[in-house]
N, C-alpha and C positions, 0 to 999 in steps of 0.2 A: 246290561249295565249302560250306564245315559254318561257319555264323556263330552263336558263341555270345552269349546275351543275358545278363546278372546280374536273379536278380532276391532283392527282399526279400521275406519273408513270416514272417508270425506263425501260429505252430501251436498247437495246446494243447498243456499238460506233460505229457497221458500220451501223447498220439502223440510228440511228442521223446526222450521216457523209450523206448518201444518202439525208435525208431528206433535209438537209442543201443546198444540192446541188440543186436538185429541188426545192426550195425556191429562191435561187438565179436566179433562168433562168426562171421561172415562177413568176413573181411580184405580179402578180391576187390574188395567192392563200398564205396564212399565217397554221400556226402551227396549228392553231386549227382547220381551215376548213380543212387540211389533215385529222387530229384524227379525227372530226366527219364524214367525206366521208368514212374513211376508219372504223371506227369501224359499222359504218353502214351497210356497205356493207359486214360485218363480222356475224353481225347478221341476212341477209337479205340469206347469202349463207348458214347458219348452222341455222336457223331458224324453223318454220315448222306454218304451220295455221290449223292444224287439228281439233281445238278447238277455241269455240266466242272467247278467252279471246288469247291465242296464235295470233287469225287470226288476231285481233286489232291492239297486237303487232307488227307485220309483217307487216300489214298496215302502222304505224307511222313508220318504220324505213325505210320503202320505200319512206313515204313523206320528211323523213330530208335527204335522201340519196339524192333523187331527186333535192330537194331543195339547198340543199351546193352546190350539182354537178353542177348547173344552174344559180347559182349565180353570179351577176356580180358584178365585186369590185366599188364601191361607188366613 
C-alpha cells in the first residue's frame, strides 16, 4: 500500500526559478514527482544498509526512486 505524506518546505528563488523551468519543457513530470525523485535519490546516495532495519530502508527508497523515475504520465 503507497501512503502519501504532504509536506511544507521553503526553497531558495533560484532553485524554484529552475524548477519552474524544468516543469515547463518537461510536461510528464509535475512538483511533486521532482520532490519525491529527488529526495529519494537524497537518501539512496547518503544512506547506508549496514543494518536489517537501515537495509529496508534503503530498499523502499530505491523502490519509489525507481518507481517515480519510470513513471509514465497517465
Amino acid at each position: 500500500m503507497n501512503t502519501n505524506v504532504c509536506m511544507l518546505a521553503e526553497i531558495p528563488e533560484a532553485l524554484h526559478e529552475s524548477l519552474k523551468s524544468y516543469l515547463e519543457t518537461h510536461p510528464e513530470w509535475d512538483q511533486d514527482r521532482v520532490f519525491t525523485a529527488a529526495l529519494s535519490l537524497f537518501l539512496l546516495q547518503n544512506g547506508d544498509s549496514h543494518t536489517p532495519e537501515t537495509s529496508r530502508s534503503y530498499r523502499r527508497a530505491a523502490q519509489v526512486y525507481l518507481e517515480t523515475l519510470f513513471r509514465h504520465s497517465a
